[in-house]
C-alpha positions as a Python dict, from the first residue, in 0.01 Angstrom:
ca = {
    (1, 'X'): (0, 0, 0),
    (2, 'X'): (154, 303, -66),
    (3, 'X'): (155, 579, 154),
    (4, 'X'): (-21, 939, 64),
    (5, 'X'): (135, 1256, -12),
    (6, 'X'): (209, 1463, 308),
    (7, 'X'): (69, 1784, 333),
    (8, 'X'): (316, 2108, 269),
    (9, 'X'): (227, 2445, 240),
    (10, 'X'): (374, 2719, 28),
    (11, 'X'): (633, 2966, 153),
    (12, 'X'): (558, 3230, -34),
    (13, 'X'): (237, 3302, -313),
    (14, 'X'): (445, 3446, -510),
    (15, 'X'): (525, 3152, -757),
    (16, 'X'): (97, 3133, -753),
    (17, 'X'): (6, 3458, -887),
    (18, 'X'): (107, 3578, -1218),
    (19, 'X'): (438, 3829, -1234),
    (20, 'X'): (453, 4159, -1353),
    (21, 'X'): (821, 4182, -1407),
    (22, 'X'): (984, 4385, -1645),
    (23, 'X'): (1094, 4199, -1938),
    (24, 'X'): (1464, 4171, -2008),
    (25, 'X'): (1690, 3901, -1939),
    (26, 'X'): (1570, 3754, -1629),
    (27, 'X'): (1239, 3658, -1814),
    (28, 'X'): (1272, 3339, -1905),
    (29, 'X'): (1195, 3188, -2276),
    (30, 'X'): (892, 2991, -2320),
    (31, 'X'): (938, 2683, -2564),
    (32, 'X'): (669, 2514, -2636),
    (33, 'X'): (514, 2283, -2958),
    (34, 'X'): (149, 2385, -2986),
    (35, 'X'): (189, 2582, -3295),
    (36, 'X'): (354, 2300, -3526),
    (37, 'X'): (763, 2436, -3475),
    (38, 'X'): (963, 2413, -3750),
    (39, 'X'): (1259, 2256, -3778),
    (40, 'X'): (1533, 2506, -3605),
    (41, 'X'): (1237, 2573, -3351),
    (42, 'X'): (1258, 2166, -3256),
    (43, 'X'): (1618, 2140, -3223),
    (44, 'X'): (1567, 2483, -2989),
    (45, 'X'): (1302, 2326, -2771),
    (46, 'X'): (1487, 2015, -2758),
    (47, 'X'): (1839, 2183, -2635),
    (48, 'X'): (1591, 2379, -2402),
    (49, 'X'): (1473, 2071, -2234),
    (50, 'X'): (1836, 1942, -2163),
    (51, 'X'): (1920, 2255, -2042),
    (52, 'X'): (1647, 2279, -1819),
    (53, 'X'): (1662, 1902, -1715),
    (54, 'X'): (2006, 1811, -1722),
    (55, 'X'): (2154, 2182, -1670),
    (56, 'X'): (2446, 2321, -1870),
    (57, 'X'): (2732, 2134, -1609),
    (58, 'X'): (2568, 1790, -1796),
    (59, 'X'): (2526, 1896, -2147),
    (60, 'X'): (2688, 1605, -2305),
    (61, 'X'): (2676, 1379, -2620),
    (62, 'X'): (2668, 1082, -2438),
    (63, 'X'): (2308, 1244, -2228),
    (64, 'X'): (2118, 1268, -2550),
    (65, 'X'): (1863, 1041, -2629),
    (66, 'X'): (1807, 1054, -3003),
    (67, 'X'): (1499, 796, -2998),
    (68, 'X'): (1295, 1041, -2783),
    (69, 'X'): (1412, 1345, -2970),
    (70, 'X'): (1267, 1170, -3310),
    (71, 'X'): (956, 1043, -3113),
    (72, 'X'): (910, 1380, -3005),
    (73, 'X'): (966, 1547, -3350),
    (74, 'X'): (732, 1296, -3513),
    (75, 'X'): (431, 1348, -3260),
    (76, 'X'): (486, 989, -3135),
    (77, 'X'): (524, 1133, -2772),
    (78, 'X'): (401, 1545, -2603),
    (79, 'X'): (672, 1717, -2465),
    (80, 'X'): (552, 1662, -2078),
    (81, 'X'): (659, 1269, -2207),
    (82, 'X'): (970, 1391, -2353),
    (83, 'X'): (1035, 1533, -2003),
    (84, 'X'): (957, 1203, -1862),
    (85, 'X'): (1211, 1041, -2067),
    (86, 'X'): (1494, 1296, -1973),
    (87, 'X'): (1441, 1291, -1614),
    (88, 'X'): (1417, 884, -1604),
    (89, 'X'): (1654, 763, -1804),
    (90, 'X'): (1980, 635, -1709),
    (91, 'X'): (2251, 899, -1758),
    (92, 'X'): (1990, 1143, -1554),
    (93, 'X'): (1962, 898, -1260),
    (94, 'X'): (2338, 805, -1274),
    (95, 'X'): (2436, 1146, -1246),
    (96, 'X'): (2199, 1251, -1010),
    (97, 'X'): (2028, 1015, -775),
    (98, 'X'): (2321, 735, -726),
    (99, 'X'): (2534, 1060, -621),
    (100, 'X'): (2282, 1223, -392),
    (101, 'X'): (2026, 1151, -94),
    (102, 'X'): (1709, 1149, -143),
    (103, 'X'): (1646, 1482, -18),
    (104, 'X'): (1893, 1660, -189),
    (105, 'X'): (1740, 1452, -565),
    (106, 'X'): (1404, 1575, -435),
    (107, 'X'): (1514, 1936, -438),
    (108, 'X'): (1658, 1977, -787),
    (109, 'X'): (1365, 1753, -936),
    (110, 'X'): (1124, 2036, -793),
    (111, 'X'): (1382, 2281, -912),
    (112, 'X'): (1346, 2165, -1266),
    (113, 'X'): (1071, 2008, -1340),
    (114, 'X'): (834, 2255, -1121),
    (115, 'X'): (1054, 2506, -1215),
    (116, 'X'): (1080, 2643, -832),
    (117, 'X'): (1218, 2609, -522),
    (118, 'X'): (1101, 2375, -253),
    (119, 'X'): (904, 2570, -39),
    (120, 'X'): (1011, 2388, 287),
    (121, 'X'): (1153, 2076, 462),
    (122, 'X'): (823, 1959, 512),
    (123, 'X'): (805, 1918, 123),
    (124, 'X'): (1140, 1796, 134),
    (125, 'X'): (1051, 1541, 352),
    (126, 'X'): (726, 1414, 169),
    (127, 'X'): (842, 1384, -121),
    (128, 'X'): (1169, 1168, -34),
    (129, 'X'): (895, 945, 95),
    (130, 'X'): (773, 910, -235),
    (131, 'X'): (1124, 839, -364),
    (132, 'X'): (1166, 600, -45),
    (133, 'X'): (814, 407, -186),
    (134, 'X'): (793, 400, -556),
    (135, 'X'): (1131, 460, -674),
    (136, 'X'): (1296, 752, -858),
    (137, 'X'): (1078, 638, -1155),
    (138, 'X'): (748, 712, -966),
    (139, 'X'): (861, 982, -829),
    (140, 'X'): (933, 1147, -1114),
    (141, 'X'): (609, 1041, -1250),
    (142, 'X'): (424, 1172, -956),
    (143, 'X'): (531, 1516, -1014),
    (144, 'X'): (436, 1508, -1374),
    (145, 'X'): (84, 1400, -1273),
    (146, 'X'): (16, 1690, -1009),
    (147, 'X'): (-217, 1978, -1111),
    (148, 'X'): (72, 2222, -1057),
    (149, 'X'): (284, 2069, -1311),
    (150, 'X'): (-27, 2036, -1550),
    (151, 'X'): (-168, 2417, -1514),
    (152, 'X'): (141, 2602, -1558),
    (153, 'X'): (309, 2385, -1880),
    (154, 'X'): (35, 2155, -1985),
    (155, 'X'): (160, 1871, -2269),
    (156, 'X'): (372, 2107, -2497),
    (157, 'X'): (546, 2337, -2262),
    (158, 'X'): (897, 2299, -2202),
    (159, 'X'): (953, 2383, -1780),
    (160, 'X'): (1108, 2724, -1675),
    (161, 'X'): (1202, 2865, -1366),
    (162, 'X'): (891, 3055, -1278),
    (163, 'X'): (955, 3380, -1072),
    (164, 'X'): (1299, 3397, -1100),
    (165, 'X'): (1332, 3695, -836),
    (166, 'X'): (1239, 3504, -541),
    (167, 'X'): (1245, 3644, -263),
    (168, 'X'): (1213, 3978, -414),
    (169, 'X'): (1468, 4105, -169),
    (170, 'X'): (1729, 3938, -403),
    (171, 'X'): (1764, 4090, -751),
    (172, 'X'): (1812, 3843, -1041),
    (173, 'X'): (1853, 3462, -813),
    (174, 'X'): (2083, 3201, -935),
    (175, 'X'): (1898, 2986, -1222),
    (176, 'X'): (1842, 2652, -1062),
    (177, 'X'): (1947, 2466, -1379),
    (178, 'X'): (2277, 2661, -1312),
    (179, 'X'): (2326, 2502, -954),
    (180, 'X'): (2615, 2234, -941),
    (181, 'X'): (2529, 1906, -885),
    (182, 'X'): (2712, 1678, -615),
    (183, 'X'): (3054, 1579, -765),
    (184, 'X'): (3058, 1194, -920),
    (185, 'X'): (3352, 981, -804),
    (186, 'X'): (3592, 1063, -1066),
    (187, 'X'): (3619, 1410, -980),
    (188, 'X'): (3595, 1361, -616),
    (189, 'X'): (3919, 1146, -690),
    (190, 'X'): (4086, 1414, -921),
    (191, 'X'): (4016, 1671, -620),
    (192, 'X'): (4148, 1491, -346),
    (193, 'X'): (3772, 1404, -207),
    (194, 'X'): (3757, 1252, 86),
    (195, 'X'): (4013, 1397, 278),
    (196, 'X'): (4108, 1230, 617),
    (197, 'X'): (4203, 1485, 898),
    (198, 'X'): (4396, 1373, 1202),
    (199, 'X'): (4380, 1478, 1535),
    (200, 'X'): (4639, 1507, 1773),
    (201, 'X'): (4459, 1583, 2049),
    (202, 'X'): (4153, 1413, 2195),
    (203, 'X'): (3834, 1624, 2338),
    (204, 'X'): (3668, 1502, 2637),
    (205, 'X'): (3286, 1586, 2621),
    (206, 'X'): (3263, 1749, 2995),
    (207, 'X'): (2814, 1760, 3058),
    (208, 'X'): (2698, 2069, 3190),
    (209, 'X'): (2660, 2005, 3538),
    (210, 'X'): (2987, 1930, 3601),
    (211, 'X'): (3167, 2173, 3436),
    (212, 'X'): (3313, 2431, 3690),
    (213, 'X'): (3102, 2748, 3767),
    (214, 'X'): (3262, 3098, 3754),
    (215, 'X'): (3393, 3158, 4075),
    (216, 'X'): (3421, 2793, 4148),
    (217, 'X'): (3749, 2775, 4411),
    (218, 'X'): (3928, 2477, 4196),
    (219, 'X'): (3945, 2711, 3906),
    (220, 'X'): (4210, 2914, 4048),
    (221, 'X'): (4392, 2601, 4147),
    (222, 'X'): (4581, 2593, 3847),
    (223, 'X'): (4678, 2953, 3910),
    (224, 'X'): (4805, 2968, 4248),
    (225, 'X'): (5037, 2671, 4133),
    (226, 'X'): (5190, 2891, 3871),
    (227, 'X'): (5252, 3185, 4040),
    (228, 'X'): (5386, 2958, 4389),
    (229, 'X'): (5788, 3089, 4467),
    (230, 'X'): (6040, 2813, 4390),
    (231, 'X'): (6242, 2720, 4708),
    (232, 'X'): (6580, 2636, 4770),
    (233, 'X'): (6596, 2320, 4975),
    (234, 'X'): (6957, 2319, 5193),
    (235, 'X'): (7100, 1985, 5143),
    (236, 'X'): (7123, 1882, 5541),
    (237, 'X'): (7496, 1781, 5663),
    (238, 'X'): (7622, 1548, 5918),
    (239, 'X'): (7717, 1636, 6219),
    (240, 'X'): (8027, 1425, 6213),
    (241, 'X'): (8178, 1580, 5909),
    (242, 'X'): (8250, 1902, 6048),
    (243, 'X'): (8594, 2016, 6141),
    (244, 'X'): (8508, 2299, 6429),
    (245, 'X'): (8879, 2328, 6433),
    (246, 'X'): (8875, 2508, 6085),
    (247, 'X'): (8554, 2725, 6187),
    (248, 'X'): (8608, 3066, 6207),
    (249, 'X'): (8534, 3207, 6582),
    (250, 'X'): (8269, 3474, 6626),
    (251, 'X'): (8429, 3763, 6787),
    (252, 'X'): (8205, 4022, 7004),
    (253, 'X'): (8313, 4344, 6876),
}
C-alpha cells in the first residue's frame, strides 16, 4: 500500500500569482510545440529541455537520447513525455540520484521540473517518501501527474524557472538549472575528495553540570600553582663531618 502525499504548504504566493516583471533578461523563454515548430524551432526546444533538465554542467553527447528526440519530432510522444524520458533515463539517474540523498534529488527535481524552489523541509521530507516508496521512476512520475505541473506547462510546454526573483529582496537569483550538482567519483578522486584529517589531540565531552562554575574555588587552582615561589631546599649535613677546628670564631666586637 503506498503511503499518501504529506501535506506542505507554500512559503511564499508568489510563484501562484502571475508576475509583472519587467521583461529583459531575467524573463525566461517559453518553448513550447502547440503551434507545429519548425525545424530550427525543434532542435531549440529540444536543447531547451536538456538545459532545463540536465543543466548546462551535464550537457553532453553521451546524455542525448536521439529515440525520444525523433519520437518527439514525429508526434509519437508530447513534450511533458519527452520530459519524462529525460528525467528517467539512465545517464539522468546516474548522475543525479546514485550521487545524492534522497532529499537533496528531491530538491533539484522540484527545481526543474516545477521550475521552483522547494518551499520547505516539510516538502522535502514528503516527497523523499515518495522516492523511499515507488522509486525515482514514480517519483518522477508523480510530479508530472500533479495539477501544478499540468496548469502552468500543460503537454507542450517545455519547464522554466517561474519567478525567478524570489524572494524579491534578491535581484536576479541564481537559475536553478545553473546550480552544481554533487561531484561523481571521478572528480571527487581528481580533487582529493575525501580527505582524512587527524587529530592530535583528543576532546573530552565534559556535561553541563559538572563543568566548573565561575567563581568555582578549583578554578584558580591551576593559578596559584603557577605563580607559587620556587624554594631552595639546603642539602642537610652530618654532624660528624664538620671540622670545628677550621671554623672561624665569632668575635664580640
Amino acid at each position: 500500500m503506498a503511503l499518501p502525499l504529506l501535506s506542505y504548504k507554500p512559503s511564499s504566493q508568489n510563484t501562484r500569482v502571475a508576475g509583472y516583471e519587467i521583461s529583459g533578461d531575467e524573463k525566461p523563454k517559453i518553448y513550447t510545440a502547440e503551434n507545429s515548430p519548425s525545424q530550427s524551432e525543434w532542435d531549440e526546444l529540444i536543447w531547451a529541455a536538456y538545459r532545463q533538465i540536465f543543466s548546462e554542467h551535464q550537457l553532453l553527447k553521451s546524455n542525448r537520447q536521439s529515440i525520444l528526440e525523433s519520437q518527439l519530432k514525429f508526434g509519437q510522444i508530447s513534450v511533458r513525455d519527452f520530459i519524462r524520458g529525460l528525467a528517467t533515463s539512465d545517464p539522468f539517474l546516474r548522475r543525479n540520484y546514485q550521487t545524492n540523498s534522497n532529499y537533496r534529488f528531491v530538491e533539484m527535481c522540484v527545481q526543474r521540473i516545477l521550475g521552483r524552489d522547494v518551499y520547505s523541509e516539510r516538502e522535502k521530507i514528503a516527497w523523499s517518501i515518495v522516492v523511499a516508496t515507488k522509486g525515482p521512476n514514480g517519483f518522477i512520475d508523480a510530479l508530472l501527474n500533479i495539477d501544478e505541473y499540468l496548469d502552468n506547462y500543460g503537454f507542450d510546454t517545455v519547464p522554466y524557472q517561474r519567478r525567478r526573483i524570489l524572494p524579491q529582496r534578491v535581484q536576479g537569483e541564481t537559475p536553478f538549472n545553473l546550480k552544481t550538482p554533487r561531484y561523481g567519483e571521478y572528480h571527487r578522486t581528481q580533487l582529493g575528495f575525501p580527505q582524512t584529517i587527524w587529530q592530535t589531540s583528543v576532546r573530552r565531552f565534559v556535561p553541563q553540570e559538572q563543568q566548573v562554575r565561575a567563581g568555582d574555588p578549583s578554578a584558580f587552582l591551576g593559578m596559584a600553582r603557577e605563580v607559587m615561589p620556587s624554594v631552595n631546599v639546603v642539602s642537610r649535613v652530618p654532624l660528624g663531618s664538620i671540622n670545628i677546628e677550621t671554623m672561624v670564631p665569632y668575635r664580640k666586637r
